[in-house]
N, C-alpha and C positions, 0 to 999 in steps of 0.2 A: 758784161766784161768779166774774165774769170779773176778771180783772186790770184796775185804773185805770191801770197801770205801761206806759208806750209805751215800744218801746227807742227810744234817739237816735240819729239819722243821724249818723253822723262824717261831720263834713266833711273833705274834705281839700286839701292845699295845692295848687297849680296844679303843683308840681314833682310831686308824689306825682301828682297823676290825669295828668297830662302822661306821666310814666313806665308809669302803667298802660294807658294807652291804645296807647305804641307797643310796650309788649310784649304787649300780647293780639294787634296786626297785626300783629307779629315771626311770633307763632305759628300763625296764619291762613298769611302766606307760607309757613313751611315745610311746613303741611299740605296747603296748596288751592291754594299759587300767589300769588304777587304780584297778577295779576287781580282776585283774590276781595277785596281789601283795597278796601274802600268805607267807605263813612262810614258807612251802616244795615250792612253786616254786622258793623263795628268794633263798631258801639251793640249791635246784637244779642247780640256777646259777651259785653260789661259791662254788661249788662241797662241801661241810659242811654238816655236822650235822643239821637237823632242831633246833637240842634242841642249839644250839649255836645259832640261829638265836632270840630263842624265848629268852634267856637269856639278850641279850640285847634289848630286845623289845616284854617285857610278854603280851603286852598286840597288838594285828597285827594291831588297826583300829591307833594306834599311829604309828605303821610302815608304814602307808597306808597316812596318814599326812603329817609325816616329810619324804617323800618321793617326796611327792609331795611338798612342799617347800626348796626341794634341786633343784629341777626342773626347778620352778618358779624365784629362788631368779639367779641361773645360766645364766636364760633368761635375767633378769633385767640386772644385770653386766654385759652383754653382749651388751645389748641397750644401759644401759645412765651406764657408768663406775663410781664408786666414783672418782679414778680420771682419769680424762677425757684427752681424747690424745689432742696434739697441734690443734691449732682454738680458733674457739669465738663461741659465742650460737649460732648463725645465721648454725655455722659448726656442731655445736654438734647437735642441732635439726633435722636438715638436715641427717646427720648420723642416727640419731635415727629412724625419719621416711623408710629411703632407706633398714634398718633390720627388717622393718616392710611387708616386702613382700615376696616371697620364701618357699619352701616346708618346710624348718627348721621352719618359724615362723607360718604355717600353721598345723605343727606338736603340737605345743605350743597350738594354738586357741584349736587345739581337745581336749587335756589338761585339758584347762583351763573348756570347757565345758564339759565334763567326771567329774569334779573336782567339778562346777556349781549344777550339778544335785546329785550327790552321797550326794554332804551337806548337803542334804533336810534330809537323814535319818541317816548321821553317825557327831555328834557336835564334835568330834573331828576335823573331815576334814574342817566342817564350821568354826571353827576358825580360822584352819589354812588360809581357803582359806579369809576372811577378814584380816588376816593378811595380805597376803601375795598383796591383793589390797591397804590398808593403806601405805604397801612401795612405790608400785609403787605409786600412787600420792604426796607423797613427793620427791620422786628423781626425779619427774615431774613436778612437782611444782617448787622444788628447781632452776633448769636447768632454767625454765622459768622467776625465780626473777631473777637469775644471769643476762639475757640479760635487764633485765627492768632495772636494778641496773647499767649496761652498758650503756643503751640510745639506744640500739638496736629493746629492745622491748616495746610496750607500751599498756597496762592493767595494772588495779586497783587490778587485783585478779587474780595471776597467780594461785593459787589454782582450783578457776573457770574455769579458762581456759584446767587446766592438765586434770579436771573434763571429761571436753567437746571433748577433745580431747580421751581418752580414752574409753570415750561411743561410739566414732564414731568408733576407732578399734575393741571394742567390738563385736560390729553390725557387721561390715565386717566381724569379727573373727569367729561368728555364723556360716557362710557359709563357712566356711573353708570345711567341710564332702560334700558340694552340688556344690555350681555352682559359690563358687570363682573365680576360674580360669577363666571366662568367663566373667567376671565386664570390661566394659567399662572406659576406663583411667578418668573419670570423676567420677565414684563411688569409685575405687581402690585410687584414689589421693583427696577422701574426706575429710579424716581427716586431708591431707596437705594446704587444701584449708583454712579448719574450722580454724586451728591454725593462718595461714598467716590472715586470715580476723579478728580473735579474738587477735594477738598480733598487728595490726596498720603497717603489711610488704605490701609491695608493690604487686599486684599478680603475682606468677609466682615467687616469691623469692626462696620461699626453693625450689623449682622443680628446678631451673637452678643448683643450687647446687647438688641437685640429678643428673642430667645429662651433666650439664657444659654448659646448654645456657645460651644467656642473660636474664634477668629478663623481665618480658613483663612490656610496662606502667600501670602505676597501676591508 
């Protein structure tokens, strides 16, 4: 005998589908590219209606944005947390560099470059995507006074330094699509190098951290 019992559609609130809709395009971007991010392949993914899709986002190049900075902003709280688990910056840095390598962060690089070139023709995306570089060097910067503020670390300009440090992953980041994988531990531990020599650490600091040896004479 068939069941009279229909399950009920939960509705949900405009914040909940709103949220779900730019993380199903968050995840599109990182699989298929920011291109692929439409309004029927959004609905496609949340089995939906397009016209719900386009209701909270009339206009797709702002879907195509704020996608991409659920993306990005995800990446960062994952790097350097606002708050940051047990250690000193020496740890947290260290942390931060060691999530800087791996198919997850090499997914992010393609990202970021997909995200690089599309801004040339769509100003929605380019602001977000200057936004979304303005964070990261303050929560880089920040991390970086914290140890100067500590006696850990030592520069006049940790601004300068997050700067420097970010250009160098940048660069690696580039090759994420080509011949990453194949960098000699001397270019892959660039940007670890750049920072230890730009914050006054001993060489070999944060790397023993990364792997638990001693610090070499510096």
């Amino acid at each position: 005998m068939a069941s009279s019992v229909q399950t009920k559609r939960v509705r949900k609130s405009p914040e909940e589908r709103r949220s779900e809709i730019l993380s199903a395009a968050a995840a599109i971007a990182l699989t298929e590219g920011l291109e692929c991010i439409t309004v029927r392949r959004v609905a496609e993914e949340l089995a939906v209606r397009p016209g719900l899709i386009s209701h909270y986002f009339p206009v797709a190049e702002d879907l195509v944005a704020e996608a991409f900075g659920v993306a990005a902003t995800a990446e960062l709280d994952d790097l350097i947390p606002r708050e940051r688990p047990t250690g000193g910056p020496v740890e947290h840095l260290a942390r931060f560099f060691s999530l800087t390598v791996g198919e997850s962060y090499d997914d992010m690089s393609r990202l970021w470059l997909n995200a690089r070139h599309l801004s040339r023709y769509r100003p929605a995306l380019r602001d977000r995507v200057g936004h979304q570089e303005a964070l990261w060097r303050d929560r880089l910067s920040g991390l970086l006074r914290d140890g100067v503020e500590a006696g850990v670390f030592h520069t006049p300009d940790p601004l300068l330094v997050a700067v420097q440090i970010l250009v160098v992953l940048d660069g690696l980041g580039a090759h994420a699509n080509t011949v990453r994988g194949t960098h000699s531990p001397v270019i892959t531990h660039m940007a670890v190098t750049t920072a230890e020599r730009e914050l006054g650490l001993a060489h070999g600091t944060l790397l023993a951290h990364l792997d638990g040896r001693d610090p070499a004479p510096g």
